[in-house]
C-alpha positions in Angstrom: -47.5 8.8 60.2 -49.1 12.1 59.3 -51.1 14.5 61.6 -53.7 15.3 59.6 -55.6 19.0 60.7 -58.6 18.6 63.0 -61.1 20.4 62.0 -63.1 20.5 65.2 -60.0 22.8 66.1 -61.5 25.5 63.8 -63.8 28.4 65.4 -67.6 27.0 65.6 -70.3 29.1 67.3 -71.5 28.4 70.5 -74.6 27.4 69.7 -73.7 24.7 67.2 -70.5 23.7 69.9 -73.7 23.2 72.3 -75.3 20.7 69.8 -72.5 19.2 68.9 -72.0 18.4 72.6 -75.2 16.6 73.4 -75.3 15.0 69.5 -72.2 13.1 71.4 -73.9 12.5 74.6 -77.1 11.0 73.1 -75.4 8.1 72.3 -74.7 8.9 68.8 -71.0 8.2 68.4 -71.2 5.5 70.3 -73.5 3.9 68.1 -71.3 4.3 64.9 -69.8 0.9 65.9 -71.4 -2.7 65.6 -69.8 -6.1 66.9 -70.9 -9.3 67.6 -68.8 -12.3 68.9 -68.9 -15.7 68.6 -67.3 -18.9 69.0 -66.8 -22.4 68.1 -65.6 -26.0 69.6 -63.0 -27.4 67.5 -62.2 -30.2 69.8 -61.5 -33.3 67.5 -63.9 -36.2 68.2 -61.4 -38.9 66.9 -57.8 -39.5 67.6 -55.3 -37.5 65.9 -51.7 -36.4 65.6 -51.6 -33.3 67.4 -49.0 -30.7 66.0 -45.9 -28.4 66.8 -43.6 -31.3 68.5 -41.6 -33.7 66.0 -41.0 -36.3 69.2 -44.4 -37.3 69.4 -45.1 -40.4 67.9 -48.6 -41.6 67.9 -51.9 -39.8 67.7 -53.8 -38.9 70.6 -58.0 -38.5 71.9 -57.5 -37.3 75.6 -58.6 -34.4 76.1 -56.8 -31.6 78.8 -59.1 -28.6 77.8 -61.7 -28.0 75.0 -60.2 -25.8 72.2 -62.2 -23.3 70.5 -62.5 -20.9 66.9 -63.4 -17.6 67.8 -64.8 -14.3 65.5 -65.6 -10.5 66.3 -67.4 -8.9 63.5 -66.9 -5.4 63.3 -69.4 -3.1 61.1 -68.2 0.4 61.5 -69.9 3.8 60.5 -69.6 3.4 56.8 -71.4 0.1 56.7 -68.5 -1.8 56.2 -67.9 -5.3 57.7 -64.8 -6.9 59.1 -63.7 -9.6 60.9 -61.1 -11.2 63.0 -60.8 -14.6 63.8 -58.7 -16.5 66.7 -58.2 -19.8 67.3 -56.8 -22.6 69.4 -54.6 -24.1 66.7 -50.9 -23.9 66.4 -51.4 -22.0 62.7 -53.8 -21.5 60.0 -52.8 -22.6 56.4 -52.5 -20.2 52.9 -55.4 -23.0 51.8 -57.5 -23.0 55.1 -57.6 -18.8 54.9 -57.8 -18.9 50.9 -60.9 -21.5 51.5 -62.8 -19.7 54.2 -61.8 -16.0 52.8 -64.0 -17.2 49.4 -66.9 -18.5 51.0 -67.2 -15.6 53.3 -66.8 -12.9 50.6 -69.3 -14.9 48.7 -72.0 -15.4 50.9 -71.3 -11.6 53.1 -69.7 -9.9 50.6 -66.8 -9.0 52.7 -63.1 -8.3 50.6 -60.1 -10.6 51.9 -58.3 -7.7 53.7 -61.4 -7.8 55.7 -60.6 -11.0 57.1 -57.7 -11.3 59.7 -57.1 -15.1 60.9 -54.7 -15.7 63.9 -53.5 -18.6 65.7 -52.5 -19.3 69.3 -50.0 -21.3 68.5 -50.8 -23.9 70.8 -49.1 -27.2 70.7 -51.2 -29.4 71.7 -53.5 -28.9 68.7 -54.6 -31.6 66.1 -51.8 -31.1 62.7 -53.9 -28.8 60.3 -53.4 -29.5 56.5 -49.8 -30.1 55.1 -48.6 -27.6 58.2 -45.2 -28.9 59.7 -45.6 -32.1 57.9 -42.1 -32.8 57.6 -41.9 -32.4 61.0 -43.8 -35.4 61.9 -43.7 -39.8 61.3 -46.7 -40.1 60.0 -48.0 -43.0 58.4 -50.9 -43.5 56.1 -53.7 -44.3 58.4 -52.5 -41.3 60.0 -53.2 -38.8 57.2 -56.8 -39.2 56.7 -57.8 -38.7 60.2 -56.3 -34.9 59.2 -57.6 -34.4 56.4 -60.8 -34.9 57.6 -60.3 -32.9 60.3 -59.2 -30.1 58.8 -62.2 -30.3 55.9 -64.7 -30.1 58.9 -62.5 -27.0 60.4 -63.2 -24.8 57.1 -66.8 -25.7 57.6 -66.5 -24.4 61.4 -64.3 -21.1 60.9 -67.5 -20.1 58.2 -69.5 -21.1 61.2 -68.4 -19.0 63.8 -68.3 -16.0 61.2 -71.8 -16.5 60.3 -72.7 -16.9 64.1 -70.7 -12.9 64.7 -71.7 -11.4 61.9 -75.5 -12.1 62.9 -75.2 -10.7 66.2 -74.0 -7.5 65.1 -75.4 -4.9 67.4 -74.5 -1.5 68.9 -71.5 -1.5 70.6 -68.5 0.5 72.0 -64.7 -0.1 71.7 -62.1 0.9 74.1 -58.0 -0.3 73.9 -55.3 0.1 76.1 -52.3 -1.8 77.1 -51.1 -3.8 80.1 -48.1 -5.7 81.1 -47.4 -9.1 81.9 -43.7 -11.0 82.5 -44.1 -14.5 81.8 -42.1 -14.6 78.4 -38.3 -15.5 78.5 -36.3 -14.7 74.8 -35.6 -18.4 74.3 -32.5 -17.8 72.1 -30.8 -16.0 75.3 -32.0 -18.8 77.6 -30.5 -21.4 75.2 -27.2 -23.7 76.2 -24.3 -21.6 75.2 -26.3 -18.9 73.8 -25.9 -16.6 76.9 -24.3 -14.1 74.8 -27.2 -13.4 72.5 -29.1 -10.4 73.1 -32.5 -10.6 74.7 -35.8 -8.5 73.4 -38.9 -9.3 74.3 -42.5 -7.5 74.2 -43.8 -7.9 77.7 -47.1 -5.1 76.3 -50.9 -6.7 76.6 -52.8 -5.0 74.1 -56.5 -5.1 74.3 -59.3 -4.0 72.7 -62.9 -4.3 75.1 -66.3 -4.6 73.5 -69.2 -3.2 75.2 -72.8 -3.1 74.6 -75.4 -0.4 74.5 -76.0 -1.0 78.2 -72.3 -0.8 79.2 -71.9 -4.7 79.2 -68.9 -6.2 77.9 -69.4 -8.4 75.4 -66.3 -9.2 73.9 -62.2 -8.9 75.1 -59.6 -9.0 72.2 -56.3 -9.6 74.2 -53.2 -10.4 73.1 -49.4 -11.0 74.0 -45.7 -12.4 72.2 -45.2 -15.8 73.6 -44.9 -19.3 72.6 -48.1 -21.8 74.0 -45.4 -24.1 74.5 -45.7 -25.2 78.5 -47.6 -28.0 77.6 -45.7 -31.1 75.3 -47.9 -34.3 76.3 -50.3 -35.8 74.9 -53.8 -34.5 75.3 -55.4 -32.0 73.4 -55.4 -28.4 75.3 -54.8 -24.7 74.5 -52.3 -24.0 76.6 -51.5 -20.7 78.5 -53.7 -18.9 75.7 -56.9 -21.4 76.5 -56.4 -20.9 80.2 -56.1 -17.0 79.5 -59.8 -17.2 77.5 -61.0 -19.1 79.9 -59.8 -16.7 83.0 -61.3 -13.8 81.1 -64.5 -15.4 80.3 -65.0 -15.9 83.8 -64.2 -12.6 84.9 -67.0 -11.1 82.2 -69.3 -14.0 82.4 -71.5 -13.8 78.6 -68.5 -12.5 77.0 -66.1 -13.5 74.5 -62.3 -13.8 75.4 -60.3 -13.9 71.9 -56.4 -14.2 72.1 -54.1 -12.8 69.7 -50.7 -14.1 69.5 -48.3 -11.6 69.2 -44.7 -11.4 67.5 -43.2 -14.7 69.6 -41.1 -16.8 67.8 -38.2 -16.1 70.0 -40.1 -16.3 73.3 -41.1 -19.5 76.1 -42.8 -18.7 78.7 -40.4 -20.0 81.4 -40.3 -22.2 83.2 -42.5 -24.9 81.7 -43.7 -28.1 81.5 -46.7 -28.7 83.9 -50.7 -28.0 84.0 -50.0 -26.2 87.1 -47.8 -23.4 85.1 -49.9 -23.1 82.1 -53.0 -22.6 84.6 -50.8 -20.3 86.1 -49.8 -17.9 83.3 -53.1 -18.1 81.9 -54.5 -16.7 85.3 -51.8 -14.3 84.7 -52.8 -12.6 81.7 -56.4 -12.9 82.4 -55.0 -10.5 85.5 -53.5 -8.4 83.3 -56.5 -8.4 80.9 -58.8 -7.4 83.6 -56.7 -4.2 85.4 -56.9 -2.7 81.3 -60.8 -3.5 81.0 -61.5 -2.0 84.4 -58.8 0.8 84.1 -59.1 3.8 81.8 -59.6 3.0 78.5 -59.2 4.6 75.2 -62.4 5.4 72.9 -61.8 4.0 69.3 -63.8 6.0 66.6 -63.6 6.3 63.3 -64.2 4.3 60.4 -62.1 0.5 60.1 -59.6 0.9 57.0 -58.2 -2.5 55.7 -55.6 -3.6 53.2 -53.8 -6.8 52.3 -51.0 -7.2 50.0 -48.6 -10.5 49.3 -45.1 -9.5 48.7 -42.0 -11.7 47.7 -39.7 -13.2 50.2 -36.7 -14.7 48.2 -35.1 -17.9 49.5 -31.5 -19.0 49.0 -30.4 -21.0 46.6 -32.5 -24.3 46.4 -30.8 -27.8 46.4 -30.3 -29.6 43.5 -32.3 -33.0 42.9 -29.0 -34.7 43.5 -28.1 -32.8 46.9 -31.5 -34.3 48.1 -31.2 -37.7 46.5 -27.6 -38.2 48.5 -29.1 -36.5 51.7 -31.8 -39.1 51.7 -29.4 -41.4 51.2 -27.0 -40.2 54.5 -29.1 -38.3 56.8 -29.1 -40.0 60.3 -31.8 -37.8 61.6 -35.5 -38.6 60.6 -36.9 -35.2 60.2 -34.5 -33.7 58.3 -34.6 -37.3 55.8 -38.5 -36.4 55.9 -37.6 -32.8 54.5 -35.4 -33.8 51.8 -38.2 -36.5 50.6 -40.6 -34.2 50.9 -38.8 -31.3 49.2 -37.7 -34.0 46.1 -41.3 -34.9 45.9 -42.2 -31.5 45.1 -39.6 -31.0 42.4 -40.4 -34.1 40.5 -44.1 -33.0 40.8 -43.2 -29.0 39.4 -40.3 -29.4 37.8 -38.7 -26.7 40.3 -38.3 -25.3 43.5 -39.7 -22.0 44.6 -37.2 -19.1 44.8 -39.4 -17.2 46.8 -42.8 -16.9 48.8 -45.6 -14.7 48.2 -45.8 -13.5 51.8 -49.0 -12.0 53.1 -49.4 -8.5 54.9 -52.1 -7.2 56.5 -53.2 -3.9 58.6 -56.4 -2.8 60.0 -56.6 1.4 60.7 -58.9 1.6 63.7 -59.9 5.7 62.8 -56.8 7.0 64.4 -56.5 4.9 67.6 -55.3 1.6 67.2 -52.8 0.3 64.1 -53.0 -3.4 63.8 -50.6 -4.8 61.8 -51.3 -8.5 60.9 -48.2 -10.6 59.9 -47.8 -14.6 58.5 -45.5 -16.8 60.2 -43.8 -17.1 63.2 -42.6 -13.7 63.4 -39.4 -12.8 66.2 -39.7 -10.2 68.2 -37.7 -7.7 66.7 -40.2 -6.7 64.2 -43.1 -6.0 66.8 -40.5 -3.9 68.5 -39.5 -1.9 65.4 -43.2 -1.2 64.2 -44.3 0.0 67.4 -41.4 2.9 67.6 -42.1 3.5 64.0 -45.8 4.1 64.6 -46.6 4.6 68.0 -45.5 2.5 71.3 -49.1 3.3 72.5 -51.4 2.9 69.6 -49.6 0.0 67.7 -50.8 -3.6 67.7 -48.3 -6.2 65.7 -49.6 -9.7 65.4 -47.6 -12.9 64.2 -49.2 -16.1 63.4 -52.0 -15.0 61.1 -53.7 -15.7 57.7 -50.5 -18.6 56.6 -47.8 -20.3 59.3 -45.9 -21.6 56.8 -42.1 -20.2 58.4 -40.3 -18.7 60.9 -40.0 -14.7 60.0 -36.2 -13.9 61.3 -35.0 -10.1 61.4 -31.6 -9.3 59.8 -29.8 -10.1 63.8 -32.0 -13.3 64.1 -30.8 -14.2 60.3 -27.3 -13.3 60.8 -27.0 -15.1 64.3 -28.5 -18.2 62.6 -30.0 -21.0 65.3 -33.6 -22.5 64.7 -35.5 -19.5 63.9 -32.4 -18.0 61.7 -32.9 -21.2 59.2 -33.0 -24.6 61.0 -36.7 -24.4 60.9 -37.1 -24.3 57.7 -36.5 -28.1 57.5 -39.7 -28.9 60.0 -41.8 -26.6 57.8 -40.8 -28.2 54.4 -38.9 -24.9 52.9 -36.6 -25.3 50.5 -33.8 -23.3 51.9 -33.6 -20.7 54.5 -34.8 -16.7 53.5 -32.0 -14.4 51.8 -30.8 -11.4 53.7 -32.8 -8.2 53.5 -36.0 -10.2 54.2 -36.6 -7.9 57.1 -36.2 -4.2 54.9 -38.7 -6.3 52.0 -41.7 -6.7 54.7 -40.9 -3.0 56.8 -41.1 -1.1 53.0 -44.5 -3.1 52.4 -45.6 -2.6 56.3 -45.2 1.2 55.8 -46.9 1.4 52.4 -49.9 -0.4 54.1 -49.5 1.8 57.1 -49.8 5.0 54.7 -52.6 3.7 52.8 -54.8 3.1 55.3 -54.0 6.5 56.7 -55.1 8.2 53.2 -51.5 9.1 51.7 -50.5 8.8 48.1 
């Protein structure tokens, strides 16, 4: 990025240096910002299929932990209003962000690009809209049970933005970074896949909220790492809940909103009881709390947002009579399910899509923080790549947001192949996997966003 010139570095007399200084220490700057958090239970009070794993087979009411919707509203110097939102769901939908994004710029006035809309990815989350469908055996009396949970989940994500846009107040932010080691590249760690190289982004970014009297108010925290301990049946948010919940207890009145980060290609390891998740939640809400009562960074400056949907071309899609003798032969379920589900959709259009209209996002925190917000389930590579491009310090890269609709492979993850090079694609309802190149597509749109917000032609 470009360093534009300062210019506080030019001469200024001493007396206007003198008020300068105590214009800052009066509180001024640190009232240019306003936030105010909020949150939401989106616990489902009837049974439901809960989403991410294609074994389970029946719908489910237990509940392990409550799962929540979250929102900070930020109104920076210049008026402006923006907001994030985090949840305890394993994805948000195109429709589910497309539905909430109108109401909110309707009734608050606030553009799209001002919305951000993450997902924890947790697994043991009720099935959200058409996400995954393929994926799972559902039968009619299934369906409705969704649908009217997800219709009531719209209703709540306006909710929770009302509720933090109304308690918009003075505040300060501060971000810095931590570390924590619970994430294992799960391509690596795979049967006969020993060979495969291993990234992963171990960096806790997090952004603390404090009030006029110093309070903290809010903790943005995130991290790259499947919510995939758990695989029961009862309704939880995994690690990510448990990390909330840590951090909420730590700052007792504030908010604790998690971020998943670029993990497509990371478990936490190993996996598969309360006790774990428990325990790597306590681990990031650790990690979370040496940042908030380290030294932090001031942000300042004003919030510059932009949003932009850029092609993603697929390979070639099957014929109608490539699905009609895979429905015919296919042993497996699920990927009989995808080719139904795939026909269905070119009986209905007339066509398959070639491509999808792919949604990038990045918020410009002044000249402190760059958050780049990406759709999918993006592998680590990418998270790795932005932050040398832009900054290992000041560079935030988030997957799961705004539309889970894919995996997001990088050119290695694509040409290696596996589950998160194409085989996912049949879960998610796709109708073939992504072309090569994908990877230079979204880093050419990624930079043009990056220079945007950052005031270049």
């Amino acid at each position: 990025m470009t360093n534009f010139p300062n210019p506080r570095s030019r001469f200024i007399p001493s007396f206007f240096v003198a008020v300068i200084v105590l214009t800052f220490i009066s509180g001024s700057a640190s009232a240019a910002w306003k936030a105010g958090a909020a949150k939401v239970d989106i616990t489902p009070s009837e049974p439901i299929w809960l989403a991410g794993y294609g074994s389970r087979d029946r719908p489910v009411s237990d509940v392990l932990q409550r799962i929540y919707v979250k929102a900070l509203a930020l109104q920076d110097d210049s008026g402006r209003v923006s907001v994030l939102v985090t949840s305890d769901l394993l994805g948000f939908t195109a429709g589910l962000s497309k539905g909430v994004a109108e109401r909110v710029e309707k009734k608050h006035g606030i553009a799209r690009a001002g919305l951000a809309f993450n997902a924890s990815h947790t697994h043991s989350a009720p099935v959200v809209g058409e996400l995954l469908r393929p994926a799972y055996g559902l039968g009619p009396a299934h369906v409705a049970p969704i649908k009217r949970y997800t219709e009531k989940l719209e209703d709540q994500v306006v909710d929770v933005i009302d509720k933090a846009i109304g308690k918009l107040k003075p505040a300060t932010l501060s971000y810095e970074q931590g570390l924590a080691g619970f994430a294992v590249n799960r391509r690596r760690a795979g049967r006969g896949t020993k060979h495969y190289p291993s990234p992963v982004d171990h960096d806790v970014p997090v952004l603390a909220v404090k009030d006029s009297a110093g309070k903290v108010t809010a903790v943005v925290f995130g991290y790259a790492c499947h919510a995939t301990v758990l695989s029961g049946y009862e309704i939880s948010g995994d690690w990510p809940g448990w990390a909330q919940e840590g951090v909420e207890s730590l700052y007792p009145g504030a908010v604790g909103l998690f971020v998943q980060g670029c993990g497509a290609d990371a478990n936490p390891l190993p996996r598969r009881t309360v006790e774990l998740a428990k325990r790597y939640g306590a681990t990031l809400a650790d990690a979370v709390d040496q940042v908030v009562k380290g030294t932090m960074q001031k942000v300042e400056g004003n919030l510059r947002v932009a949003l932009e949907h850029v092609p993603l071309p697929f390979q070639t899609p099957p014929t109608k009579e490539e699905l009609q003798w895979r429905i015919k032969t296919e042993t497996s379920e699920s990927r009989k399910r995808h080719a139904e589900y795939i026909l269905e959709k070119l009986d209905r259009d007339g066509k398959l899509a070639t491509e999808y209209s792919y949604p990038l996002q990045v918020w410009q925190f002044g000249d402190d923080i760059t958050f780049i917000v990406m759709a999918g389930e993006v592998v680590v590579d990418y998270s790795l790549r932005f932050k040398k491009t832009y900054g290992w310090n000041n560079t935030w890269v988030a997957g799961y947001s705004n539309d889970v609709f894919a995996y997001i492979p990088s050119e290695r993850v694509l040409h290696e192949g596996g589950y998160e090079g194409g085989g996912a694609m049949i879960p998610y309802g796709q109708p073939r996997p992504f072309k090569a190149g994908v990877e230079e597509i979204i880093a050419n749109k990624v930079d043009e966003l990056v220079q945007r917000v950052n005031g270049q032609p």
